[in-house]
BADRENBA-274779 format. One record per residue (C-alpha): chain; z, y, x; residue in one letter. Coordinates in steps of 0.001 Angstrom, whole numbers, padded with zeros to 6 digits. Layout:
<atoms>
<atom><nuvex>A</nuvex><c3>Z</c3><c2>Y</c2><c1>X</c1><tormi>A</tormi></atom>
...
</atoms>
This chain:
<atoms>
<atom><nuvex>A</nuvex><c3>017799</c3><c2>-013144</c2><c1>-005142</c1><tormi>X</tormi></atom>
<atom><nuvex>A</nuvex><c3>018670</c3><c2>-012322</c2><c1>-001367</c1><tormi>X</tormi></atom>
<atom><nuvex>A</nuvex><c3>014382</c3><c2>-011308</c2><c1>-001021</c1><tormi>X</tormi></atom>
<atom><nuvex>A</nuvex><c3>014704</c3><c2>-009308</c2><c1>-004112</c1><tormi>X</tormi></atom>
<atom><nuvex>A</nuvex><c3>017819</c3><c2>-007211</c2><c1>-002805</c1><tormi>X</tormi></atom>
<atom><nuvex>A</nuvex><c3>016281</c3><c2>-006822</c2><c1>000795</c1><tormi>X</tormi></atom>
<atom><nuvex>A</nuvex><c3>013014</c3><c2>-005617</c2><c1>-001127</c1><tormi>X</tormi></atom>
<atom><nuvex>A</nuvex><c3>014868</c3><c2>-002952</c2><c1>-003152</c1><tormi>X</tormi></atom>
<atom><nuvex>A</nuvex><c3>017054</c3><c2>-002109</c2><c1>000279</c1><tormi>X</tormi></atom>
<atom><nuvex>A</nuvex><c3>012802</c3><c2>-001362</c2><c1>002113</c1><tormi>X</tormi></atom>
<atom><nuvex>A</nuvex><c3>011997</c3><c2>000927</c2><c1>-000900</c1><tormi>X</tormi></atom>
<atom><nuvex>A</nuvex><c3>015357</c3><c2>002784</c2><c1>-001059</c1><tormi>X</tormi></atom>
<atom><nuvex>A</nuvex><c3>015460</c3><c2>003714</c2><c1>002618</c1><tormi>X</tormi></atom>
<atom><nuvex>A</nuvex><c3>012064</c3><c2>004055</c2><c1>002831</c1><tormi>X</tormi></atom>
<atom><nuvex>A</nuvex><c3>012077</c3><c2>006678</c2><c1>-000230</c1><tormi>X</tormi></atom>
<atom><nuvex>A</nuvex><c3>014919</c3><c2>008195</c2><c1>001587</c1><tormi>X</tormi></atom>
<atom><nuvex>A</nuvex><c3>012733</c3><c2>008306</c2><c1>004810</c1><tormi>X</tormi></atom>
<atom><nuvex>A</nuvex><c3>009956</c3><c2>010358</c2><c1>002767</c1><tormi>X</tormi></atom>
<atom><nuvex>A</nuvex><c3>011736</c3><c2>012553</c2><c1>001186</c1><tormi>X</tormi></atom>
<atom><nuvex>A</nuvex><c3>013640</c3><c2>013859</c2><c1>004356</c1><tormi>X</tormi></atom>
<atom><nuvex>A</nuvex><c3>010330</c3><c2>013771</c2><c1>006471</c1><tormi>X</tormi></atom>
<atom><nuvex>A</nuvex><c3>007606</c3><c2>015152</c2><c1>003740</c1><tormi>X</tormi></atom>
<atom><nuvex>A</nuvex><c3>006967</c3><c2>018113</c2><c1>001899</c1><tormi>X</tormi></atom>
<atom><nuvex>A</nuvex><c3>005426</c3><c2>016208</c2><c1>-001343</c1><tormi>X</tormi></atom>
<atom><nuvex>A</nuvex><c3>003019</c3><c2>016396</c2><c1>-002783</c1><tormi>X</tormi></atom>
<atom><nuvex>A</nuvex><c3>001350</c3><c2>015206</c2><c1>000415</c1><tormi>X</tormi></atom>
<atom><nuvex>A</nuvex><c3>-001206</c3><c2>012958</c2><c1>002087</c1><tormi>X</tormi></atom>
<atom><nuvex>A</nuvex><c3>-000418</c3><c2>009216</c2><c1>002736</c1><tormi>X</tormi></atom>
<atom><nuvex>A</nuvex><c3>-002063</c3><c2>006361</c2><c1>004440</c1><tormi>X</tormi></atom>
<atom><nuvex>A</nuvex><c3>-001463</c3><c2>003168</c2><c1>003402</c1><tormi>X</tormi></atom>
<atom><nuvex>A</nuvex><c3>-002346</c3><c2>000321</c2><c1>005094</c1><tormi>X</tormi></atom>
<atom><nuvex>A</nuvex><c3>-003126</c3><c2>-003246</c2><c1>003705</c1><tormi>X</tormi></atom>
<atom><nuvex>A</nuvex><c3>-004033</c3><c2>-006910</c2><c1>005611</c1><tormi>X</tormi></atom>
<atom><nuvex>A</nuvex><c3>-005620</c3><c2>-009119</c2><c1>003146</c1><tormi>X</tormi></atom>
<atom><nuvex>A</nuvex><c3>-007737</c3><c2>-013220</c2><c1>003355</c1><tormi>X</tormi></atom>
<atom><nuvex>A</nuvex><c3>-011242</c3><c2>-012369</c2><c1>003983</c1><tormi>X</tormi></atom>
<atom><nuvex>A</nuvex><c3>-012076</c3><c2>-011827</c2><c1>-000110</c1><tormi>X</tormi></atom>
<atom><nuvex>A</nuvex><c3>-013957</c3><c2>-009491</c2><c1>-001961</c1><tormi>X</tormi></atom>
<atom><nuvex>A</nuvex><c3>-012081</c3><c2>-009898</c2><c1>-004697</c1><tormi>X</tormi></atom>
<atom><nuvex>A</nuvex><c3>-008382</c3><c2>-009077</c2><c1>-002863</c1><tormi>X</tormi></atom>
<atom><nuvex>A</nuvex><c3>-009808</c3><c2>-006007</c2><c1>-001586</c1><tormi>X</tormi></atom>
<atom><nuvex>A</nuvex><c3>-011280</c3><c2>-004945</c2><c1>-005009</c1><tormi>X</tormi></atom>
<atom><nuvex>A</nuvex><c3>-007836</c3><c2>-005429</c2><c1>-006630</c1><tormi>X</tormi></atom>
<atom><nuvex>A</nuvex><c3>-006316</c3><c2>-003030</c2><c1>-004111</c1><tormi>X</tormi></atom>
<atom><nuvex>A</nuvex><c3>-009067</c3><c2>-000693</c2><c1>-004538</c1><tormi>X</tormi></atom>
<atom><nuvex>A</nuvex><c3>-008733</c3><c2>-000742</c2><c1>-008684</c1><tormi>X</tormi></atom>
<atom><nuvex>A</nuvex><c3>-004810</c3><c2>000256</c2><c1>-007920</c1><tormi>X</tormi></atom>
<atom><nuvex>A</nuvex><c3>-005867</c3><c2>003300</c2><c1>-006452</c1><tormi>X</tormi></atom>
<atom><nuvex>A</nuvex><c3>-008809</c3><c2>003960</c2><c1>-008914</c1><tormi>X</tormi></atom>
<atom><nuvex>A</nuvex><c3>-008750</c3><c2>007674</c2><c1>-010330</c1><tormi>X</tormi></atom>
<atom><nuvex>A</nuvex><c3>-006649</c3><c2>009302</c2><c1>-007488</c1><tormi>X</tormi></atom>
<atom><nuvex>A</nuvex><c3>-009539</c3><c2>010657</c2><c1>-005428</c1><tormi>X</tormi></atom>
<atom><nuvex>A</nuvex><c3>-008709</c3><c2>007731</c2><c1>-002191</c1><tormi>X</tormi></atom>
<atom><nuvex>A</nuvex><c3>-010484</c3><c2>007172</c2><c1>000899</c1><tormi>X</tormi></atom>
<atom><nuvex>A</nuvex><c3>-010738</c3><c2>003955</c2><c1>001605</c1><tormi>X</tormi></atom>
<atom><nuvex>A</nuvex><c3>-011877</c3><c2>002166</c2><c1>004668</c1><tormi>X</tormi></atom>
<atom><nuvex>A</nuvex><c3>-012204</c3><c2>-002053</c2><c1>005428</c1><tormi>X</tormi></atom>
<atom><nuvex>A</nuvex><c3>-012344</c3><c2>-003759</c2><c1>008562</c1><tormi>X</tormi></atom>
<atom><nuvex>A</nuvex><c3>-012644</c3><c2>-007673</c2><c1>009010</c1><tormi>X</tormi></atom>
<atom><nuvex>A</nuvex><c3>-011059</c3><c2>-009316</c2><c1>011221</c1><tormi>X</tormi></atom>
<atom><nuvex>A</nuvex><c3>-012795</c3><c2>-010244</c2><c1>014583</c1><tormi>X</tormi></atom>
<atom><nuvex>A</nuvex><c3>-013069</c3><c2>-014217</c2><c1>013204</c1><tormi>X</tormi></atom>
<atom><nuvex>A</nuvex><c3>-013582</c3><c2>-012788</c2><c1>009496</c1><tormi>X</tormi></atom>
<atom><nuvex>A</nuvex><c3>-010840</c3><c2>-014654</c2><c1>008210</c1><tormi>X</tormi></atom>
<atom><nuvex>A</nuvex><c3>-008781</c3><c2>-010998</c2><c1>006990</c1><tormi>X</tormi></atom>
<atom><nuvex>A</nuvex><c3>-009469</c3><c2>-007688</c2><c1>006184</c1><tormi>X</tormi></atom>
<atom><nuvex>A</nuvex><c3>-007532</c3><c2>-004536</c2><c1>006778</c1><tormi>X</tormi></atom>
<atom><nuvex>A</nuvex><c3>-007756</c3><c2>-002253</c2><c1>003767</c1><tormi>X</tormi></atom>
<atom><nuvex>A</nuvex><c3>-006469</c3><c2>001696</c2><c1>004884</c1><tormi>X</tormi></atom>
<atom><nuvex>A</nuvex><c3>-006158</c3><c2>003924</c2><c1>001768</c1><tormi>X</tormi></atom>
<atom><nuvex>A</nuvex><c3>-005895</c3><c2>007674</c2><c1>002442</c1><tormi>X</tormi></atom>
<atom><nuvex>A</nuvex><c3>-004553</c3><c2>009697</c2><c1>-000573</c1><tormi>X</tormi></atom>
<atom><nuvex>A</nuvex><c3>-002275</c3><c2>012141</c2><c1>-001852</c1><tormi>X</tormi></atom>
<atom><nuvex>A</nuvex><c3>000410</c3><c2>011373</c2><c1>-003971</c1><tormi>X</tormi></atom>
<atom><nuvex>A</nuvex><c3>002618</c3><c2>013284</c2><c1>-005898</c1><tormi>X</tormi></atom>
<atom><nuvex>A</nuvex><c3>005918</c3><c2>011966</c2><c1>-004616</c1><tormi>X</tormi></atom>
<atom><nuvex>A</nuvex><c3>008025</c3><c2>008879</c2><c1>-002518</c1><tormi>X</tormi></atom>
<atom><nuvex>A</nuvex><c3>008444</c3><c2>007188</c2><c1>-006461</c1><tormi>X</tormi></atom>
<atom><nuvex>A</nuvex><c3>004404</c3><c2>007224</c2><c1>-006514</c1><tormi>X</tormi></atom>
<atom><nuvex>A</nuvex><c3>003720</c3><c2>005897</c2><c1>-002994</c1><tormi>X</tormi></atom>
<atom><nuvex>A</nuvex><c3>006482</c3><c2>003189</c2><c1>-003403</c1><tormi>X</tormi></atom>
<atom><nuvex>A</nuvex><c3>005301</c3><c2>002386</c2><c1>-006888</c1><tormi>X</tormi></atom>
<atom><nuvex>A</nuvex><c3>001730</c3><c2>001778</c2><c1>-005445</c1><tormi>X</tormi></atom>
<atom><nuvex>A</nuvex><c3>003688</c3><c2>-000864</c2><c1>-003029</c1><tormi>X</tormi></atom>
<atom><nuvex>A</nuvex><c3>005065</c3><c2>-002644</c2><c1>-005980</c1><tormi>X</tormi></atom>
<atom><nuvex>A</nuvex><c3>001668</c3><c2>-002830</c2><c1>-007658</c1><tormi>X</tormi></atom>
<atom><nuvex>A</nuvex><c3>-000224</c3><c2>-004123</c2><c1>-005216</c1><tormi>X</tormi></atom>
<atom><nuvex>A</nuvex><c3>002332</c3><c2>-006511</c2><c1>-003808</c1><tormi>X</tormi></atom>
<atom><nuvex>A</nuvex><c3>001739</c3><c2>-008322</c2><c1>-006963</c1><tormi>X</tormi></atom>
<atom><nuvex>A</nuvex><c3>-001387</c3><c2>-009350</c2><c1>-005533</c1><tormi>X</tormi></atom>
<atom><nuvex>A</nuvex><c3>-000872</c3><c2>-012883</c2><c1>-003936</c1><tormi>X</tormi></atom>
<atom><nuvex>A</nuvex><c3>-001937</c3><c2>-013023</c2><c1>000064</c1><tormi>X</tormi></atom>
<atom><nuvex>A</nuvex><c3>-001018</c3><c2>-009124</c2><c1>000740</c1><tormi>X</tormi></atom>
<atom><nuvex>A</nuvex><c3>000812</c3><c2>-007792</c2><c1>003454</c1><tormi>X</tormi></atom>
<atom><nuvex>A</nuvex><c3>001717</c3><c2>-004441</c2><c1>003268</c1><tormi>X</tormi></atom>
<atom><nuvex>A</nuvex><c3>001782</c3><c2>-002527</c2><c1>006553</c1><tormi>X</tormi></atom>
</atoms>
């Protein structure tokens, strides 16, 4: 319960954060470390399916992660936090 409520503190101030520092709709970059998997990074990339994203991977220098960098614009701080949520359901991913 303590995670939860520190989770939903992150997304307040961070919505807070974007919608003082951003004229919306705007261009964000979001940026992803993932286990070395093909099918971790395709997840990520089927959140962001249909929005017109640049996407870029890098693996790490032993090839045990990836970095996953998603450039897009997004309509508002709801839609880029609501792109957090979905892809923190994937098990193994930190968010950056």
């Amino acid at each position: 319960m303590a995670d939860q409520n520190k989770t939903e503190e992150f997304y307040d101030r961070l919505k807070e954060q974007l919608e003082q520092d951003t004229n919306w709709p705007a261009a964000y970059l979001y940026k992803f470390i993932v286990p070395a998997s093909n099918d971790k990074t395709a997840q990520i990339e089927a959140i962001f399916d249909g929005l017109d994203a640049e996407i870029k991977t890098r693996d790490s220098s032993k090839g045990t992660y990836s970095s996953v960098s998603i450039h897009v614009k997004m309509e508002s701080p709801k839609a880029v936090i609501k792109k957090y949520l979905e892809v923190s359901n994937i098990e193994g991913v930190i968010s950056l």
